[in-house]
C-alpha positions as CSV (number, residue, x, y, z in Angstrom):
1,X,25.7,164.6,179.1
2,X,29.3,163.9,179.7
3,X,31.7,161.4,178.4
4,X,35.4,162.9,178.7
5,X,35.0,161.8,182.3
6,X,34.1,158.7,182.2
7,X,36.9,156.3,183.0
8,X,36.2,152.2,182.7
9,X,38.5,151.0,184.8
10,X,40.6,152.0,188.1
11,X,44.6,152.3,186.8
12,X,46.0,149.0,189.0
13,X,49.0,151.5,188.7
14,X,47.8,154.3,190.6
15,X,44.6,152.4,192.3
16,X,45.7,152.5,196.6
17,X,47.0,148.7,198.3
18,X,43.4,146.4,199.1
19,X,43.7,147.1,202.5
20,X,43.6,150.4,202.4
21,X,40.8,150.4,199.0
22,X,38.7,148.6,201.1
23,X,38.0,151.1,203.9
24,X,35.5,153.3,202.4
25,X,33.7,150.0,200.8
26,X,33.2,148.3,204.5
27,X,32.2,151.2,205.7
28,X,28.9,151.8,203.3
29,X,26.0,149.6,203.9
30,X,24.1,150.5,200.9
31,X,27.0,149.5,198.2
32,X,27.6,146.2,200.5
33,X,23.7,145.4,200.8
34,X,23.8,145.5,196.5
35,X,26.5,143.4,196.2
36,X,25.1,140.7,198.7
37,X,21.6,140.7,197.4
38,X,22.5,140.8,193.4
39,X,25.1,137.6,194.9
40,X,22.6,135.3,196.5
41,X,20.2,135.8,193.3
42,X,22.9,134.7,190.8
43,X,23.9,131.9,193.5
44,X,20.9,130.8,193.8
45,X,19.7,130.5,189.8
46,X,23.2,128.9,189.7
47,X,23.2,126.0,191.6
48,X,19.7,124.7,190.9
49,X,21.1,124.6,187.2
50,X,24.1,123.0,187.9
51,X,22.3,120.6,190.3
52,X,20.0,119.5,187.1
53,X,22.6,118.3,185.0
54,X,24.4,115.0,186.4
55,X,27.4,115.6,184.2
56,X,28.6,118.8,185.4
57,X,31.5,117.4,186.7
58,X,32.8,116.0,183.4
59,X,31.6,119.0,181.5
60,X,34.1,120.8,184.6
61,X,36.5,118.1,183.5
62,X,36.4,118.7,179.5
63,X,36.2,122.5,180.1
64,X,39.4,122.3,182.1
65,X,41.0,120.3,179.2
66,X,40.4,122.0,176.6
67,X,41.4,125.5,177.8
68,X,44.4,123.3,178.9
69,X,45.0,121.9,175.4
70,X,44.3,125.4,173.8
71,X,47.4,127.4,175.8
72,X,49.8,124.4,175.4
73,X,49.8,125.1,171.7
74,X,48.7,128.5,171.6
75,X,51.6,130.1,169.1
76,X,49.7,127.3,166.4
77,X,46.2,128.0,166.9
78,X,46.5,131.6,167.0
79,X,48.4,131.5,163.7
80,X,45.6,128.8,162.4
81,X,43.2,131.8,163.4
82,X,44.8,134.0,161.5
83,X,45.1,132.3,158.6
84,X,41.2,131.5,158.7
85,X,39.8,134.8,159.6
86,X,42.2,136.3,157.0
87,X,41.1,133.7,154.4
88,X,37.4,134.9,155.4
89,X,38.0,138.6,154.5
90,X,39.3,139.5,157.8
91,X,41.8,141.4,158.8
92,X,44.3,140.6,162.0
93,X,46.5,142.9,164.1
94,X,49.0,141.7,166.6
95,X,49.5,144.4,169.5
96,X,52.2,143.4,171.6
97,X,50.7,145.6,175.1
98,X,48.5,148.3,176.0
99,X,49.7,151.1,174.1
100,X,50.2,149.7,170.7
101,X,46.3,147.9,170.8
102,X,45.4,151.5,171.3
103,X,47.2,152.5,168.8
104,X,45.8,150.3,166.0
105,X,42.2,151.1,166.9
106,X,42.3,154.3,166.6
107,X,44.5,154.3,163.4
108,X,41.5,152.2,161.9
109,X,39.1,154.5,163.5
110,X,40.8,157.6,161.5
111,X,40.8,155.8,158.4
112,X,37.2,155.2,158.7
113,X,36.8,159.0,159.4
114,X,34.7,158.0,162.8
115,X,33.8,160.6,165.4
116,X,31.8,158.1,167.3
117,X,31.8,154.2,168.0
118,X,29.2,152.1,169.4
119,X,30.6,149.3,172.0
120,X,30.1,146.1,173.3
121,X,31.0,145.0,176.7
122,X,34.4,144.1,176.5
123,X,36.7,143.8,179.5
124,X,40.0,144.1,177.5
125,X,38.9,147.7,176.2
126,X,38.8,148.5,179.9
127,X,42.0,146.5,180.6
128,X,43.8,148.7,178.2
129,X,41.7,152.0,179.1
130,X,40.5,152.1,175.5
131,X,37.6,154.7,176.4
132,X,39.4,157.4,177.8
133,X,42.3,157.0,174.9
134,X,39.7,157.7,172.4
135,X,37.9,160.5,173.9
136,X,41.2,162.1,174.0
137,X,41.7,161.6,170.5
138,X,38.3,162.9,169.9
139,X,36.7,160.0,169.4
140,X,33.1,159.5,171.6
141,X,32.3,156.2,173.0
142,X,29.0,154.7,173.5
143,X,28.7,151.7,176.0
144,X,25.7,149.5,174.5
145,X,25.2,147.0,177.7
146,X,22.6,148.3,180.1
147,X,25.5,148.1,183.0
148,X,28.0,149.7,181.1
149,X,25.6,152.4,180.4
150,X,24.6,153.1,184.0
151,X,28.2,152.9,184.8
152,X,29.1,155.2,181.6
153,X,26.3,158.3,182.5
154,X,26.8,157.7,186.4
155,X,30.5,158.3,185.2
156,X,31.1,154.7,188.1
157,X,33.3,152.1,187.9
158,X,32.7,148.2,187.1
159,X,32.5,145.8,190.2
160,X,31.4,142.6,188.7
161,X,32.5,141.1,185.1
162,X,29.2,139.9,184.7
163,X,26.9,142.4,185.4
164,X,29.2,145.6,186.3
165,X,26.7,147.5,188.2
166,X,25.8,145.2,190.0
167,X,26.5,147.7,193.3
168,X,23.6,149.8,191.8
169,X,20.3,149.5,192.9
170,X,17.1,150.5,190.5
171,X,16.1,153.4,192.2
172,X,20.0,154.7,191.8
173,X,19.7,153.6,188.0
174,X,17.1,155.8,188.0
175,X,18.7,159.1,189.8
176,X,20.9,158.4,186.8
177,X,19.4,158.4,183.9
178,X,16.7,160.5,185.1
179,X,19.6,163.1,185.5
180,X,21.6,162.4,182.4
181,X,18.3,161.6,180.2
182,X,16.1,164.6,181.0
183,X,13.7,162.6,181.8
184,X,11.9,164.0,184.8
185,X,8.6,161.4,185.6
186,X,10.8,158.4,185.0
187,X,10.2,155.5,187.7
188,X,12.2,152.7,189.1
189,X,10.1,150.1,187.0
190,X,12.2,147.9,185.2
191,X,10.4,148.2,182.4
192,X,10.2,152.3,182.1
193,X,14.1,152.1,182.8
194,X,14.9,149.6,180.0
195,X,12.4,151.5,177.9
196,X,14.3,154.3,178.4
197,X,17.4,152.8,177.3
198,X,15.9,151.4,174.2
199,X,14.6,155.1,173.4
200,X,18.4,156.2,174.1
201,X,20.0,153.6,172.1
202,X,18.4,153.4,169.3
203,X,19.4,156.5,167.5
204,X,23.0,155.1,168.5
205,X,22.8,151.6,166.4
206,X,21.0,153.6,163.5
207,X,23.6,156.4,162.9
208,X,27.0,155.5,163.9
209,X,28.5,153.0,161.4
210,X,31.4,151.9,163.6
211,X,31.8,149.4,166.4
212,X,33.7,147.7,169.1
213,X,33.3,144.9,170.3
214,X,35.4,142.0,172.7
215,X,35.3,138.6,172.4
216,X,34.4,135.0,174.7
217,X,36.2,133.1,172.1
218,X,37.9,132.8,168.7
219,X,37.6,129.5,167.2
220,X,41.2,128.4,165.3
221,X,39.1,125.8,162.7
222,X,37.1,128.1,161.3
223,X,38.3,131.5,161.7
224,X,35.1,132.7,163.9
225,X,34.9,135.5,166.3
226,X,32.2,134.5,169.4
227,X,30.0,136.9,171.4
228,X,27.6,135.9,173.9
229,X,25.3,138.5,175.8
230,X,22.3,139.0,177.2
231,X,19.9,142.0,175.7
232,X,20.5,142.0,172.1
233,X,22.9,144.7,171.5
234,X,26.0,143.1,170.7
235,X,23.8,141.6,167.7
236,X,23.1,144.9,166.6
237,X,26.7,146.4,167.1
238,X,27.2,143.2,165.0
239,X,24.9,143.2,162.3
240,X,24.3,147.1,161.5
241,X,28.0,149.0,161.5
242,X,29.6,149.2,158.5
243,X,33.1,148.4,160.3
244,X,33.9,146.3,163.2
245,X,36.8,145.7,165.1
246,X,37.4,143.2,167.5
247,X,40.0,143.3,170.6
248,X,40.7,140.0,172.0
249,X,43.5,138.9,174.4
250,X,45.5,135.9,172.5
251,X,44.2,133.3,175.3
252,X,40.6,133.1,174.2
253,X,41.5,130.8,171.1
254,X,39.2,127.8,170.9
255,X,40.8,125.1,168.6
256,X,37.8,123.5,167.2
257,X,34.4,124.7,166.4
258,X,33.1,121.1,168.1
259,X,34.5,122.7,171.4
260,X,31.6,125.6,171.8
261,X,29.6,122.7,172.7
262,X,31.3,122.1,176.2
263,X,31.8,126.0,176.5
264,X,28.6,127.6,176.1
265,X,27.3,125.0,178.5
266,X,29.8,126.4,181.3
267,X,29.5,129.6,180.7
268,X,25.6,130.1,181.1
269,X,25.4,128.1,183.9
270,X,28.1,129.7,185.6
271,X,27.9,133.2,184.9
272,X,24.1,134.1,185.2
273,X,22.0,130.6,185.8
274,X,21.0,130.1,182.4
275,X,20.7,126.8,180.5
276,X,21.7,129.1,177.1
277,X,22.7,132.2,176.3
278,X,19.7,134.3,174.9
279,X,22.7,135.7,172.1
280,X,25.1,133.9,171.1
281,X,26.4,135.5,167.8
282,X,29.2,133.9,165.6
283,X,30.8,135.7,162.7
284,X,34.0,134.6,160.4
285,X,34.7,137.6,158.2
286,X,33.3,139.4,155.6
287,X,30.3,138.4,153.6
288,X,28.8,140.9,150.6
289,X,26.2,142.8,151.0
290,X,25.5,140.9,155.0
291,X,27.2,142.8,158.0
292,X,29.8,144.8,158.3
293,X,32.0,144.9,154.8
294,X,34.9,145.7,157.2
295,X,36.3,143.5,159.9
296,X,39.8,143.6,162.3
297,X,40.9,141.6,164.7
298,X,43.2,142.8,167.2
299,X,44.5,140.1,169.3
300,X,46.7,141.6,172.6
301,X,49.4,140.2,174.4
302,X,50.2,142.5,176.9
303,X,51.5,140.7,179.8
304,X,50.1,137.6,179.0
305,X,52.6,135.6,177.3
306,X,54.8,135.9,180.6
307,X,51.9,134.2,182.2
308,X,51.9,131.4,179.7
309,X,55.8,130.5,180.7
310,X,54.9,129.8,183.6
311,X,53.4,126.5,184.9
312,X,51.7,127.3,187.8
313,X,50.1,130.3,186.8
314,X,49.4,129.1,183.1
315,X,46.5,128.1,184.5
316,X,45.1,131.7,184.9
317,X,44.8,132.0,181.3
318,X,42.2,129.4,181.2
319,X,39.4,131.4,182.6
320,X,36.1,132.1,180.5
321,X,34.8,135.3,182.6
322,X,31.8,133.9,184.0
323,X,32.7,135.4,187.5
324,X,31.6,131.8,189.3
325,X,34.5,132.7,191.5
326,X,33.7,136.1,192.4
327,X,29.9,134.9,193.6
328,X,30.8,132.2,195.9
329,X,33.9,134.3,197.2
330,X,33.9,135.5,201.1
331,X,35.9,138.5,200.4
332,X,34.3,139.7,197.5
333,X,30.8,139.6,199.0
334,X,31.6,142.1,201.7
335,X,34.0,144.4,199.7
336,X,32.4,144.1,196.3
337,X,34.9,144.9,192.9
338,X,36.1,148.5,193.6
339,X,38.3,147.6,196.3
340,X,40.2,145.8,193.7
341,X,41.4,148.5,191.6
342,X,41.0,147.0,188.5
343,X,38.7,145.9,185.6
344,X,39.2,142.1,186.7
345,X,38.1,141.8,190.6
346,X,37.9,139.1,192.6
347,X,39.6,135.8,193.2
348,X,40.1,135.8,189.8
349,X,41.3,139.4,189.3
350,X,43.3,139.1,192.1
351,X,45.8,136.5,190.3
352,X,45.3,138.3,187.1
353,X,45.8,141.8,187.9
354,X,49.1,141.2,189.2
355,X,51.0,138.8,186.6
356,X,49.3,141.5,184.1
357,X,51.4,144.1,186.0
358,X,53.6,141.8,186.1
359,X,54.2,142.2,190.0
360,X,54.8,146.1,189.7
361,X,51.7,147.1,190.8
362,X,49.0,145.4,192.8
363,X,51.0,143.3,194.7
364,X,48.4,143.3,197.7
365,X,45.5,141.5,195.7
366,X,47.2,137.7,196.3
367,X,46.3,138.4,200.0
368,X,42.7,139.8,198.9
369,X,41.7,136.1,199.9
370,X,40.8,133.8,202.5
371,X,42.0,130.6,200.7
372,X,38.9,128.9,201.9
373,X,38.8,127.0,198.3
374,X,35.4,128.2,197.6
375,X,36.8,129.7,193.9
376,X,37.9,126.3,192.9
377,X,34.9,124.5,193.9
378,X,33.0,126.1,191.4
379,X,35.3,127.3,188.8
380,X,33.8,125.7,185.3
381,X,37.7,125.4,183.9
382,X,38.9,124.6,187.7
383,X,41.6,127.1,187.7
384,X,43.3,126.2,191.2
385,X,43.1,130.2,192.2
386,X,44.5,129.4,195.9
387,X,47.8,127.3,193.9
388,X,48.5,130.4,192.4
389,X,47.4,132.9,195.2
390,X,50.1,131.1,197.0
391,X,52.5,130.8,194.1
392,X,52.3,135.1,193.9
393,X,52.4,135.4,197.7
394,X,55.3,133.7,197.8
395,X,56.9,135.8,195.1
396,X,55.6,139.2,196.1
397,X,57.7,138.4,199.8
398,X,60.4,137.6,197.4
399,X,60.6,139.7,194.6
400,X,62.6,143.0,194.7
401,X,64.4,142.1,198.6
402,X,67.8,141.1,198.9
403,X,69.0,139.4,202.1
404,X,70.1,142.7,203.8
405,X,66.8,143.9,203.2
406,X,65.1,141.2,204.3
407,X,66.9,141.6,208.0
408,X,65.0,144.7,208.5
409,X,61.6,143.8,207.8
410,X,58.6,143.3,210.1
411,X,56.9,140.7,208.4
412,X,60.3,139.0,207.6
413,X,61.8,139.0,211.0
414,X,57.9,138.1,212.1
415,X,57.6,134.7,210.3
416,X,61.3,133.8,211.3
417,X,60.3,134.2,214.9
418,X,57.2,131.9,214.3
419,X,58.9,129.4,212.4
420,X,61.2,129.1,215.3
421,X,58.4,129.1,218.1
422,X,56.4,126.7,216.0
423,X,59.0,124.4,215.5
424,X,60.3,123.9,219.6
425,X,57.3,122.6,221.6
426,X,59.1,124.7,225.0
427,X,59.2,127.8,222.9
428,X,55.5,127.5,222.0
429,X,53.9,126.7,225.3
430,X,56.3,129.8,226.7
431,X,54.9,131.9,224.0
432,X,51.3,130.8,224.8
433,X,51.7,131.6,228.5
434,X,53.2,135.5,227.7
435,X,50.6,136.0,225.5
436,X,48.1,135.5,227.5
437,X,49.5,137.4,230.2
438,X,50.1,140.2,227.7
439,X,46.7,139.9,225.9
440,X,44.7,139.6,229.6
441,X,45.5,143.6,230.0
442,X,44.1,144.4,226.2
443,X,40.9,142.2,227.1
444,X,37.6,143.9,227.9
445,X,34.8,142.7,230.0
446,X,33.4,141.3,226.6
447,X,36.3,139.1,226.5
448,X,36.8,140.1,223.2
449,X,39.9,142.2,222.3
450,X,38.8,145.5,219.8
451,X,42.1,147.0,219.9
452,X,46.3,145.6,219.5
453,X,49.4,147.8,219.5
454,X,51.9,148.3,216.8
455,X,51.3,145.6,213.6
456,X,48.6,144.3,215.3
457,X,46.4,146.7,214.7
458,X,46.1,145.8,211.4
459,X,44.1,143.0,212.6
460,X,42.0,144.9,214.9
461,X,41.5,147.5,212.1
462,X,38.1,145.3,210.5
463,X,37.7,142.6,212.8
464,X,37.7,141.5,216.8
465,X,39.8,139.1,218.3
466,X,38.5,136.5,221.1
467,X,41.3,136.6,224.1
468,X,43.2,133.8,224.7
469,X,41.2,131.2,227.3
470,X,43.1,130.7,230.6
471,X,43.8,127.2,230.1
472,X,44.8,125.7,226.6
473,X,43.9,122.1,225.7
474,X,47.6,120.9,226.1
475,X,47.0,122.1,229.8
476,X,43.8,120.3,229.9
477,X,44.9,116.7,228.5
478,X,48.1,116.8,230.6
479,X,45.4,117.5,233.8
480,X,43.2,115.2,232.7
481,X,45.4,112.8,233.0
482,X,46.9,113.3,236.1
483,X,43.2,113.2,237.5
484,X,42.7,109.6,236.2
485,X,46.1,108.0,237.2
């Protein structure tokens, strides 16, 4: 069974442009046929949930404000969470980026003498590529979520943040562990496959005394770390290891205790159709002789504090990770999450990703979008994802050119020409009459258009285009009108 080759997350630094990512993705039926099917079942449970409760607007509303309220005074209710869970018997590390949160783990792993670590599903492990950094330090990691662990012995990648193998069908899952199980008469039944697990996992919780786990929130009041999942295992990787250790990105403070009330609501509905969470598990600290007698919190900056400064995008850092965005999203249901190149896909991954990289690397994601709105419609927080798709568009065209560049590149000298054809009436009509003169030889007896030259051909690349008609409606009206005088 192999773990060294496992690897959580696609590196947004080396992962291809979306454009090109997206190829092999289009191009395979099966993955796509997944993604659409696991979509409309989560959409579906979704919106007859939200539908029941007449307040879901004002628990949008108070969601919104809250997250809101929480990063406008973020440097005092981190430090109030500090304090608490310190208070509590906890113990808090600050890790400024990547590298030194994967530092600190594993100098807390060494002083526990571990070998092995059981895990909970936790994005920011896979933000930071936790897994492989440990298994090069010798270190084995064991993914505890049933999509992790599919993902983790298919040695895969995550395409959802909900349910990660969601591209996976059951009779896949069970190629998978049937290979990496030894289990030769194992069937597609749900219930043999989750069996199966159980039988693998148990061993797991019982021996290894060490764990990892993310968290939804941290609550400032009290001090309290928040989990919420769906099977049960992050309440045993909570209750049986002797040491635990948390990484948490410094935007998931809650200030009050009262404020799970409006949160947990959300978040259910929005991520899997569920009036509750089947686990929701709360811990503050270290109580004798009750849990783990060991407990760090590593709370991680990197990038996000940059994010925070600025007003537009501040409002990235409000999301909860419920993936509402990446279900209703046009894009995302024909490319699926791999196309994306990172751990956070999507409309919301594709603002995130990039102010994480801090516009170095995965500058094509912002245009990984339709802006048809459909993100912001449901969005529990309503996080204005095409404000800020827009906002980063506008920067990526900006960032790094100087005006000499800028005189020399296609899409540059491309929106110049429009802005001036757009903005003279004569220009535009003269353009509309070369074009289709131009575009009549392209035309096929379809009357569609399957192939342009030069920069159009990135159109044509994944979609059609209709020709232009022989008359346009200003041609019409101004017809029309000579007709009836």
């Amino acid at each position: 069974m192999s773990h060294g080759s496992y690897h959580p997350i696609l590196d947004p630094t080396k992962a291809p442009a979306f454009p090109s990512a997206v190829l092999p993705v289009l191009r395979n039926p099966q993955l796509r046929k997944n993604v659409a099917h696991a979509i409309d079942v989560i959409q579906a449970k979704r919106g007859k949930l939200v539908a029941e409760k007449t307040d879901w607007q004002e628990l949008r509303t108070a969601g919104a404000a809250i997250r809101a309220h929480a990063l406008e005074n973020l440097g005092f209710y981190l430090e109030q969470f500090e304090e608490r869970c310190t208070a509590a018997g906890g113990v808090v590390h600050w890790a400024a980026d990547a590298a030194e949160a994967r530092q600190i783990i594993v100098k807390l792993l060494r002083e526990e003498n571990a070998s092995e670590v059981i895990k909970i599903k936790t994005m920011t492990s896979a933000e930071i590529q936790l897994n492989p950094f440990l298994e090069s330090a010798g270190v084995r990691t064991y993914e505890t979520d049933l999509a992790e662990i599919i993902l983790q012995l298919g040695e895969d990648e995550p395409s959802h943040i909900v349910v990660p193998a969601l591209h996976v069908n059951r009779s896949q899952v069970r190629e998978i562990f049937s290979r990496t199980m030894g289990l030769k008469d194992l069937s597609d039944d749900p219930k043999e496959l989750t069996n199966a697990v159980r039988t693998y996992l148990r061993r797991k919780f019982l021996d290894i005394p060490t764990a990892i786990s993310g968290a939804n929130f941290l609550v400032a009041e009290t001090g309290s770390v928040v989990v919420v999942e769906s099977e049960g295992n992050g309440r045993m990787c909570l209750t049986l290891p002797r040491t635990m250790i948390t990484l948490a990105g410094i935007e998931k403070v809650l200030p009050r205790f009262q404020d799970l009330e409006v949160m947990l609501q959300v978040l259910a509905r929005s991520a899997t159709g569920e009036r509750m969470n089947p686990y929701t598990s709360v811990w503050t600290g270290v109580k004798p002789g009750d849990g783990p007698q060991k407990f760090h919190v590593v709370l991680l900056d990197n990038g996000r504090s940059s994010i925070l400064a600025k007003k537009t995008e501040r409002q990235t850092l409000r999301c909860i990770r419920c993936a509402a965005c990446m279900n209703a999203c046009p894009v995302y249901r024909q490319t699926g999450g791999h196309a994306y190149g990172s751990v956070y896909p999507g409309p919301i991954g594709a603002i995130l990703t990039p102010q994480l990289m801090e516009l170095h690397h995965a500058r094509s994601l912002p245009y990984a979008s339709s802006l048809c709105g459909a993100c912001y419609e449901v969005c529990p927080v309503k996080i204005n994802i095409p404000e800020v798709l827009l906002e980063l568009r506008s920067r990526v065209v900006n960032q790094g050119r100087d005006q000499a560049g800028r005189l020399f590149d296609p899409m540059y000298l491309g929106l110049r020409i429009a802005s001036l054809i757009f903005s003279r009436a004569w220009l535009f009509h003269t353009a509309q009459f070369f074009g289709r003169v131009g575009l009549r030889f392209l035309r096929r007896k379809d009357g569609w258009i399957h192939s342009l030259p030069s920069i159009g051909g990135k159109w044509t690349q994944t979609r059609d285009l209709r020709g232009l008609p022989s008359q346009t409606f200003h041609g019409w009206w101004a017809a029309r009108k000579r007709e009836t005088k």
